[in-house]
C-alpha positions as CSV (number, residue, x, y, z in Angstrom):
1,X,0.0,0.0,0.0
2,X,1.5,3.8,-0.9
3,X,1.7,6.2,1.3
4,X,1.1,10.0,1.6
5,X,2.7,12.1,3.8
6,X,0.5,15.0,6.0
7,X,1.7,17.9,8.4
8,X,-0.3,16.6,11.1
9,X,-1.4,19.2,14.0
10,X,-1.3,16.9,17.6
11,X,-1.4,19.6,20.1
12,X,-0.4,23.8,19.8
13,X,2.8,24.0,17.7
14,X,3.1,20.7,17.6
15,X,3.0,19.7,14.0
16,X,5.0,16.9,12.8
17,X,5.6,15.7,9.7
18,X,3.8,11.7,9.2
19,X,3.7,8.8,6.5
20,X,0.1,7.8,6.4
21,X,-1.4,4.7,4.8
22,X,-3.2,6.1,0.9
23,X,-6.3,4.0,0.8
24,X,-8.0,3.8,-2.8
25,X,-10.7,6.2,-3.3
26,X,-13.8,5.1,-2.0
27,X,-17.2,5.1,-4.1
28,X,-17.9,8.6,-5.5
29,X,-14.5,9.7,-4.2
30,X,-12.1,10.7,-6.3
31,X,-8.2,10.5,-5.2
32,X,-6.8,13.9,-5.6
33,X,-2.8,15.4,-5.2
34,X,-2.5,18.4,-3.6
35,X,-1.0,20.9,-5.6
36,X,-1.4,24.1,-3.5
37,X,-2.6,25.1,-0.3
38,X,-3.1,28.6,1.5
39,X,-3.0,29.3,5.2
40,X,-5.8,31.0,6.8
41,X,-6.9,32.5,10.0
42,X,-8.3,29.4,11.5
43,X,-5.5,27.4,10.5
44,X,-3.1,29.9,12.5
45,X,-5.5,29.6,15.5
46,X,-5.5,26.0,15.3
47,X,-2.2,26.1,15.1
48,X,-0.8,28.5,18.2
49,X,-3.5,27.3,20.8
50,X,-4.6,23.7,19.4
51,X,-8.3,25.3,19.2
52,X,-10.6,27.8,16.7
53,X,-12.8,29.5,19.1
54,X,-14.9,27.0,20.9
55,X,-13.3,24.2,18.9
56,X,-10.4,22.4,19.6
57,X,-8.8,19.3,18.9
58,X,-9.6,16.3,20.2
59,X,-7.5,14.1,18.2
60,X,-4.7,14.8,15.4
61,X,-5.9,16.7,12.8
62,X,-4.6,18.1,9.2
63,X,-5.4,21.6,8.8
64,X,-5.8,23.2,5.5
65,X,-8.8,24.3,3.2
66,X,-8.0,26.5,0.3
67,X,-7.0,24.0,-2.1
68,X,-6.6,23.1,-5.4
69,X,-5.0,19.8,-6.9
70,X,-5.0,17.4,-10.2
71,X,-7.0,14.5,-10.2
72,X,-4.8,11.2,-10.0
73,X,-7.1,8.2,-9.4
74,X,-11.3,7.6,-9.6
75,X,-13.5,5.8,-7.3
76,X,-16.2,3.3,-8.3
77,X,-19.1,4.6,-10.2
78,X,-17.2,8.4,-10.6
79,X,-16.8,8.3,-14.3
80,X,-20.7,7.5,-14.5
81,X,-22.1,10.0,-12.3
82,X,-19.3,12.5,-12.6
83,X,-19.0,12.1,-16.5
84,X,-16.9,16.0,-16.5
85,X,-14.5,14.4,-14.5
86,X,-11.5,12.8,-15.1
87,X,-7.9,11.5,-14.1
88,X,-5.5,14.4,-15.3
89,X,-8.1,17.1,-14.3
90,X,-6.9,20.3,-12.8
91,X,-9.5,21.0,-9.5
92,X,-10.3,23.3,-6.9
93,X,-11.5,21.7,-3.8
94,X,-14.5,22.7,-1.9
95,X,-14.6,21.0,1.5
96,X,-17.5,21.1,3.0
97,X,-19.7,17.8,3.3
98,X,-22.9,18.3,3.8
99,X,-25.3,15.2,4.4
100,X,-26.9,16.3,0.8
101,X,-30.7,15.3,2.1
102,X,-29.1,11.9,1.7
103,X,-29.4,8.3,3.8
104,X,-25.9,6.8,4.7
105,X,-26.5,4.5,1.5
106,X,-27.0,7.2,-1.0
107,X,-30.6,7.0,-1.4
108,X,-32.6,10.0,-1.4
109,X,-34.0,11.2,2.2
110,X,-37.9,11.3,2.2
111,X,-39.8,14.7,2.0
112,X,-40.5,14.6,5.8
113,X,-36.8,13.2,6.3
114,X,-35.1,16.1,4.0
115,X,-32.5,18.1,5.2
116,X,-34.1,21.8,4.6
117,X,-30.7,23.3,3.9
118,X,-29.5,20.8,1.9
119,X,-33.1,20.8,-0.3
120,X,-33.0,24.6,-0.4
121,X,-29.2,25.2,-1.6
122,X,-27.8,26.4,1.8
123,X,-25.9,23.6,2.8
124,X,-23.3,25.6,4.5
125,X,-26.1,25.1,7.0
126,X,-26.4,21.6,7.0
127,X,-26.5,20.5,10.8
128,X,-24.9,17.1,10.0
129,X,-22.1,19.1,7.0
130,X,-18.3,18.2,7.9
131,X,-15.5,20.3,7.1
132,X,-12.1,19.3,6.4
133,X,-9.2,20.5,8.8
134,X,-12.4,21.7,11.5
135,X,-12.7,20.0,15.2
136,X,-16.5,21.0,15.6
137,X,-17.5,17.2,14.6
138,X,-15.7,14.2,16.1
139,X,-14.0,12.5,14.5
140,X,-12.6,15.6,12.9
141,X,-12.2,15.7,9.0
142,X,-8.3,15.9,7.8
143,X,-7.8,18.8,5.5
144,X,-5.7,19.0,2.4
145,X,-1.9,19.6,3.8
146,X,-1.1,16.6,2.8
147,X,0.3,15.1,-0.1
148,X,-2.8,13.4,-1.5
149,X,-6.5,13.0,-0.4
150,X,-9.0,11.1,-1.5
151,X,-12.0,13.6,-1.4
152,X,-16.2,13.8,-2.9
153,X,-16.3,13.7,-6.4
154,X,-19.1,16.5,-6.5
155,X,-16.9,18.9,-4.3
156,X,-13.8,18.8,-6.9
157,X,-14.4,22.2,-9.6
158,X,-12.2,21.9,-13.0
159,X,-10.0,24.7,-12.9
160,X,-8.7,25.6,-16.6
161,X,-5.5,25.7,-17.8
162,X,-4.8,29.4,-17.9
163,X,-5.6,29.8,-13.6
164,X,-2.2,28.6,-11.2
165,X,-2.5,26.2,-8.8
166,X,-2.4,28.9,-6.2
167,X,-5.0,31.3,-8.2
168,X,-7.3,28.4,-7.8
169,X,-6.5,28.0,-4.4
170,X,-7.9,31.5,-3.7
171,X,-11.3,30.1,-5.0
172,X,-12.3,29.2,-1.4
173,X,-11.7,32.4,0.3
174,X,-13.1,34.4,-2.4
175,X,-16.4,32.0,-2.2
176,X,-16.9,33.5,1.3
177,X,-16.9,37.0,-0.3
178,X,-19.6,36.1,-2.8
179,X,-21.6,34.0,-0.2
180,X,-21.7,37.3,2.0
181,X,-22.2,39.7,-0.6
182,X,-24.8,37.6,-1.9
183,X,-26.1,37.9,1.8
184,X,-25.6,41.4,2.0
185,X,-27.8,41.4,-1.5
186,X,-24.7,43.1,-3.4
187,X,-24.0,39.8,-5.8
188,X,-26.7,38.3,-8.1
189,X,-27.5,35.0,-6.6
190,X,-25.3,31.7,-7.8
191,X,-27.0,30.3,-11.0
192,X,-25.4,26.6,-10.5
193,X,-25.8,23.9,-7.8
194,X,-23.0,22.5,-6.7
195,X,-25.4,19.6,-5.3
196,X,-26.5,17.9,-8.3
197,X,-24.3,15.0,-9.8
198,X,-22.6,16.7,-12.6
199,X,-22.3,20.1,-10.9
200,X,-23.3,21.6,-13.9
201,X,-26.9,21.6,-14.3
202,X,-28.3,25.3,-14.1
203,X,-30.9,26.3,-11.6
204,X,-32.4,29.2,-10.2
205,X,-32.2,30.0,-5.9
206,X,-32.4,33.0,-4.3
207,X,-33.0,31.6,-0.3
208,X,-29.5,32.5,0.3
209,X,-29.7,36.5,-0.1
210,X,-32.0,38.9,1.0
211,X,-33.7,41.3,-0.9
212,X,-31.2,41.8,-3.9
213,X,-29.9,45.7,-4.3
214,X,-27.2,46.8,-6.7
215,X,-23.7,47.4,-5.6
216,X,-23.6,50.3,-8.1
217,X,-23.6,53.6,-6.6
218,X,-23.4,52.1,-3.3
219,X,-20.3,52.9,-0.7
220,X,-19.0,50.0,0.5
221,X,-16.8,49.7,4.4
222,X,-14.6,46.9,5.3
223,X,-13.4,46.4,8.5
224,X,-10.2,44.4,8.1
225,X,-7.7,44.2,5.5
226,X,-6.0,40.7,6.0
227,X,-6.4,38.2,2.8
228,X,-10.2,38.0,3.3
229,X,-10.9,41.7,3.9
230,X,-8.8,42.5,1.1
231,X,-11.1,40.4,-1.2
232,X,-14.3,41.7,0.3
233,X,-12.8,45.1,-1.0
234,X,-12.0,43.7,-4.6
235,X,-14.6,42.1,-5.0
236,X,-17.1,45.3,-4.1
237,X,-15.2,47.3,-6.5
238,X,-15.9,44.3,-9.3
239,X,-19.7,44.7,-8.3
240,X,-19.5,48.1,-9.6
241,X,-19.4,49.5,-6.3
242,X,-19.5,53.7,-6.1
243,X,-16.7,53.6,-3.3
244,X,-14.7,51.1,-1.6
245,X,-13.4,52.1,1.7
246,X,-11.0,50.1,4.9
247,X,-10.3,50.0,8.5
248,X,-7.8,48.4,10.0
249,X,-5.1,48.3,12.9
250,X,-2.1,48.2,10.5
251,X,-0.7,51.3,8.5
252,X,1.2,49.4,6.2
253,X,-2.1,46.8,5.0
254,X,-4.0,50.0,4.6
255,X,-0.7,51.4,2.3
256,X,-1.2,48.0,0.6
257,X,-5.2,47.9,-0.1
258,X,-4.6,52.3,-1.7
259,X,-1.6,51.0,-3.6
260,X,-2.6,48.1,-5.3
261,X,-6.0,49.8,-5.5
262,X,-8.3,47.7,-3.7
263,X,-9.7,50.6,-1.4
264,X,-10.7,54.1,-3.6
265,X,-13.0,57.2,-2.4
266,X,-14.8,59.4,-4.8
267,X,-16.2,61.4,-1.9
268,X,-13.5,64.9,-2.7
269,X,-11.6,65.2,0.2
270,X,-11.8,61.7,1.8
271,X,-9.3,59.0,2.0
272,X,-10.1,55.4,1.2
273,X,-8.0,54.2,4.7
274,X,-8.3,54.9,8.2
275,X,-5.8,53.3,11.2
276,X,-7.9,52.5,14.3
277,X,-6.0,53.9,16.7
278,X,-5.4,51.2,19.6
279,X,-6.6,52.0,23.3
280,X,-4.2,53.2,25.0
281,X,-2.2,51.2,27.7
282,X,-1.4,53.9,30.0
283,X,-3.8,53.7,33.2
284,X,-4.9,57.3,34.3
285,X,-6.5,58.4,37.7
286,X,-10.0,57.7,37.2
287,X,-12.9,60.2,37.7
288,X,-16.1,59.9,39.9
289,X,-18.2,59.8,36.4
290,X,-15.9,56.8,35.2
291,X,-15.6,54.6,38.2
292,X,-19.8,54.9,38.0
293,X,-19.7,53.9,34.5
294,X,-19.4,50.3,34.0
295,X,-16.4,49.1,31.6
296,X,-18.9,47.8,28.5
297,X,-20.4,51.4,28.4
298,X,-16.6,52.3,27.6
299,X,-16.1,50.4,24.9
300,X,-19.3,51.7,23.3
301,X,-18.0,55.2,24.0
302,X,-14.9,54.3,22.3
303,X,-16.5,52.3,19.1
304,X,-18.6,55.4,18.7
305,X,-15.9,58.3,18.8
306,X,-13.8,56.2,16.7
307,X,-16.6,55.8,14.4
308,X,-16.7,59.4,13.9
309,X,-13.6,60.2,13.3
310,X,-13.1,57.3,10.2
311,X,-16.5,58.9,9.1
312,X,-14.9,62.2,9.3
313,X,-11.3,61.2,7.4
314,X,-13.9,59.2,4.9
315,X,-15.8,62.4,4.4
316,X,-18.6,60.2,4.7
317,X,-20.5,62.2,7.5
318,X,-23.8,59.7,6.5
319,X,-22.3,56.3,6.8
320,X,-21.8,53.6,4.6
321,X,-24.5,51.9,2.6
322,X,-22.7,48.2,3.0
323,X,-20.1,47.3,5.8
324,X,-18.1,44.1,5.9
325,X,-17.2,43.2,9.2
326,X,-14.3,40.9,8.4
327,X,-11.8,41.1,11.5
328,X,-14.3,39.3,14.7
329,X,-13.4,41.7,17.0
330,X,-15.4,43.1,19.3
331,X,-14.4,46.8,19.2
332,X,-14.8,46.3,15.2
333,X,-18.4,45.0,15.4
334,X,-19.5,47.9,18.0
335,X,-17.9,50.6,15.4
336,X,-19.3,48.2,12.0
337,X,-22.9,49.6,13.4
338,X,-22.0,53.3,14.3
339,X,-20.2,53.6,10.8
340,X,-23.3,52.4,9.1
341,X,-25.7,54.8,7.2
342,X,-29.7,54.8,7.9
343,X,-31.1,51.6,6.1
344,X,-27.4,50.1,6.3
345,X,-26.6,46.4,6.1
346,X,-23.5,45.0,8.1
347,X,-22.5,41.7,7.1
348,X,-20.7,39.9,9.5
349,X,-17.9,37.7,7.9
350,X,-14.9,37.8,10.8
351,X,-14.8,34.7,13.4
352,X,-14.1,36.2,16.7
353,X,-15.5,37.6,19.5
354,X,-18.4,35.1,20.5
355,X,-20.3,37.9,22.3
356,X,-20.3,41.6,22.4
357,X,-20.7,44.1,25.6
358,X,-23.6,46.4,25.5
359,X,-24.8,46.2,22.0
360,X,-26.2,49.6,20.1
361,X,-29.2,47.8,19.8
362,X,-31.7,50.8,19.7
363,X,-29.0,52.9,17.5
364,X,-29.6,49.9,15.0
365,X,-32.9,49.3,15.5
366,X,-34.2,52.9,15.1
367,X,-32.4,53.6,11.9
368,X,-33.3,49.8,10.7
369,X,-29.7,49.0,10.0
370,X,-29.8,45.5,8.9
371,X,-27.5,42.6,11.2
372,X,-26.7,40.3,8.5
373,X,-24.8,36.7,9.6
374,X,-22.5,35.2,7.5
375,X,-21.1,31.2,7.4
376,X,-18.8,29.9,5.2
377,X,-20.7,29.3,1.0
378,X,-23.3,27.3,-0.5
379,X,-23.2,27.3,-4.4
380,X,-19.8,29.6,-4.9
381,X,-17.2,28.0,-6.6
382,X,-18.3,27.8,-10.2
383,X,-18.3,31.3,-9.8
384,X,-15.5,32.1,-8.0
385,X,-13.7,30.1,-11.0
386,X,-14.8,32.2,-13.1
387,X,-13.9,35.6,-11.7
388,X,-10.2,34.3,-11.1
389,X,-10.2,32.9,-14.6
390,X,-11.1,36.7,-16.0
391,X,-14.4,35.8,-17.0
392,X,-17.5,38.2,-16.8
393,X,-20.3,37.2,-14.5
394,X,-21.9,40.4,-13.3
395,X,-24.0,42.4,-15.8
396,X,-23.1,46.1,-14.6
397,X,-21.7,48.5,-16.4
398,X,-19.5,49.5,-13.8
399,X,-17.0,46.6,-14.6
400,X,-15.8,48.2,-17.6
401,X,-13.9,50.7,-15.4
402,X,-10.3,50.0,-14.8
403,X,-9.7,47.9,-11.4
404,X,-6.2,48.8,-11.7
405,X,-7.0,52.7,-12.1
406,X,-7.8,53.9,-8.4
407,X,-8.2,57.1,-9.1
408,X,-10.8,56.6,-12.0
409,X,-9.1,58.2,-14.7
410,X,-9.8,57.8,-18.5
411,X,-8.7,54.1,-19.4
412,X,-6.3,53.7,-21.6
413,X,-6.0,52.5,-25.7
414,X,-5.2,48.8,-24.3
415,X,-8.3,47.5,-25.8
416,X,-7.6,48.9,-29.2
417,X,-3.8,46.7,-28.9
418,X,-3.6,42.8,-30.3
419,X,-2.9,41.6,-26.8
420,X,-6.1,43.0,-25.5
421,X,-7.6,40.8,-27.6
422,X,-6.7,38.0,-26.4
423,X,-7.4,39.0,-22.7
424,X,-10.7,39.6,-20.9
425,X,-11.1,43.1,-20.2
426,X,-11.8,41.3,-15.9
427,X,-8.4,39.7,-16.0
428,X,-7.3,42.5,-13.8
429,X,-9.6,41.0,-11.1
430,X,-8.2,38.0,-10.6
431,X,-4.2,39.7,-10.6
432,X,-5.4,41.7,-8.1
433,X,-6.1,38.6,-6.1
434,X,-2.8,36.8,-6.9
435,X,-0.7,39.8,-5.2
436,X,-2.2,38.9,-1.6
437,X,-0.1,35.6,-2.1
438,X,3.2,36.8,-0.2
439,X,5.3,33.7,0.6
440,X,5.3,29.9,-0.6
441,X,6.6,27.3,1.1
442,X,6.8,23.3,0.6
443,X,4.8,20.6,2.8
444,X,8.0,20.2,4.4
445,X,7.9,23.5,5.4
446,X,4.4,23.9,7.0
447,X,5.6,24.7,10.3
448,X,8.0,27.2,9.3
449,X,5.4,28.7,7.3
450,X,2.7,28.7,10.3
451,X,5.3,30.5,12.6
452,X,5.9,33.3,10.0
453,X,2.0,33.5,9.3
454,X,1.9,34.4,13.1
455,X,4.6,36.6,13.3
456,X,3.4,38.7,10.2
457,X,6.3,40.0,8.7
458,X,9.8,37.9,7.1
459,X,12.7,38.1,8.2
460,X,13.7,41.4,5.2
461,X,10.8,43.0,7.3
462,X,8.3,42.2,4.1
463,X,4.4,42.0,5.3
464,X,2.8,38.6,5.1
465,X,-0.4,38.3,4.0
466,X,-1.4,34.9,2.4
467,X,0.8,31.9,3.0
468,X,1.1,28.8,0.3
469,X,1.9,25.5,0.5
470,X,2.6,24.4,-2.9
471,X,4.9,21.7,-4.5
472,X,7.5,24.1,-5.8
């Protein structure tokens, strides 16, 4: 029997490096080698404290869930219900298992029986859905740092040619952008199933947004510019989106987001950043009005008056339209509803904080600014594909404007050139994307790559920002 080897996590920091036995793929599995895999926030938590949250391990797991890989062996009955596929076939891998409204022998569950979420295409909500390299269900699902995987056929996308291994591995973080826009009612909703046997029959859902709006015209806040909040902010200005503006803790990601043009303003005077700054450590004498004032009523003061002032720099004095809460924290969250306009929706994307002190519930309620929660994707990655491959999914005019042209400026006579015709006018898009990869490393390597995903910068002082594990 062959062998693959993993970077298995047993406790925190202590990954090591294991042989493991590579069975054949089961029936409707498909046997898949890793190619490339990036490093995310729940990894790194994982990781440092052997837990996500109120999740941790309770037996040795293999982290990893942006991935993307070439097909090397079929299970039983694959090339008949998953005729698209094939061995040789470039993928990206979605890993989340739902139960699919399915009995443990693959028969179809009854009407009374049916998994709702499953039957109405959010099975990112699927109560009984497993995800690779997460400890919420015992036993845990291995992810994909590993060498090869046998994995569901239906959750393997064909990548083409033209998209990296790496580009393809961006599929899954981007998915959770267009699963929360979609939520926020920003995207149009997904047009394929990723549930049906060939995953490419067409159908038409909607269960997963609310009411749809345009992103054109719209001004768009994201709190957070790490690798997902960087995305939120691309992927708002490929909506057509009227402004794309960021907060964030670190002066040099905000430099990053203006200079590579994920963030811009067209309000005049504003700026597209603002640094939060961070509470200050040195204790003063406290005042009879303080001491009476309990601590959570702080924090809202604070939230509030920094609100203002990254309304102020924004020269947005009436709040933002859309916000995308993408950091967790709680300080974030309290300012995500004070920087939000009358009628607002904040879409909650970040894993953090599992409960926030004194809530502006009536400031919310009263100007009917819309709490909207976010989990993972249902029905993304077709799409997702498609964006990174430079293809045009959105019908709005507004994605005929530059990407690359932050401060809106006439475009250029590139699409009067012979390369230009060869090359979708979107392809900017998706080499926006590809910059947020920062450092690559080999399987060998994965714990030298968590420890510099956790320090944040290299050893030349260079900012990480995505981490890859890729066979170099």
């Amino acid at each position: 029997m062959s062998t693959s080897t993993a970077a298995v996590l047993h406790g925190p920091k202590d990954l090591r490096l294991e042989q493991r036995s590579l069975w054949a793929p089961e029936p409707g599995q498909c046997q898949v080698e890793i190619k490339a895999t990036g490093l995310c926030g729940s990894d790194l938590h994982y990781y440092l404290a052997g837990r996500n949250g109120d999740f941790a391990i309770r037996s040795p797991l293999v982290l990893g869930h942006e991935s993307s890989g070439v097909i090397t062996a079929l299970g039983p009955g694959v090339a008949t219900q998953y005729p698209h596929l094939r061995v040789g076939m470039r993928v990206a891998i979605e890993c989340g298992i739902p139960c699919r409204s399915l009995n443990t022998d693959g028969s179809e569950r009854t009407k009374d029986d049916a998994c709702k979420h499953c039957s109405s295409h959010r099975y990112n909500l699927c109560k009984n859905l497993r995800f690779c390299s997460s400890a919420k269900t015992f036993p845990h699902r291995d992810g994909m740092l590993q060498h090869k995987v046998n994995h569901e056929a239906w959750c393997l996308h064909p990548i083409p040619e033209s998209l990296s291994y790496s580009q393809a591995a961006l599929t899954e973080p981007l998915s959770v952008l267009l699963h929360a826009s979609r939520r926020a009612g920003i995207c149009p909703p997904s047009s394929h199933s990723s549930l049906v046997e060939s995953s490419l029959t067409s159908y038409s859902s909607s269960t997963a947004s609310c009411s749809p709006i345009s992103a054109a015209g719209k001004k768009i806040l994201v709190f957070g510019v790490g690798a997902i909040g960087l995305i939120a902010c691309a992927l708002a200005r490929e909506l057509g989106a009227e402004s794309v503006c960021a907060v964030d803790i670190n002066n040099d990601r905000l430099a990053f987001a203006t200079r590579e043009g994920f963030t811009f303003s067209d309000s005049g005077t504003g700026t597209s950043t603002f640094c939060l700054p961070l509470p200050s450590t040195t204790k003063s004498s406290p005042t009879p009005e303080s001491t009476a004032e309990p601590k959570e009523h702080e924090l809202l003061r604070r939230a509030k008056e920094n609100a203002a002032r990254a309304l102020s720099v924004f020269d947005e004095p009436d709040g933002f339209d859309i916000v995308f809460e993408c950091t967790g924290a709680e300080s974030c969250i309290l300012m995500s509803v004070f920087c939000a306009a009358v009628g607002a929706r904040v879409a909650l994307v970040g894993m953090g904080s599992p409960s926030v002190s004194s809530f502006p519930i009536s400031f919310a309620a009263t100007r009917e600014i819309d709490l909207i929660g976010s989990f993972r994707y249902a029905d993304t990655y077709r799409e997702a594909i498609d964006l990174l491959s430079g293809s045009h999914i959105f019908s709005n005019p507004e994605l005929d404007r530059d990407v690359e042209n932050p401060d809106h400026s006439d475009r250029n006579d590139a699409h009067d050139g012979a390369a230009a015709a060869h090359e979708p006018k979107d392809t900017a898009f998706s080499r926006k994307l590809a910059k947020l990869v920062t450092h690559r490393f080999e399987l060998s390597q994965t714990k030298e790559a968590f420890e510099l995903l956790a320090r944040g910068r290299d050893e030349r002082g260079g900012m990480v920002i995505k981490v890859m594990i890729e066979v170099l």
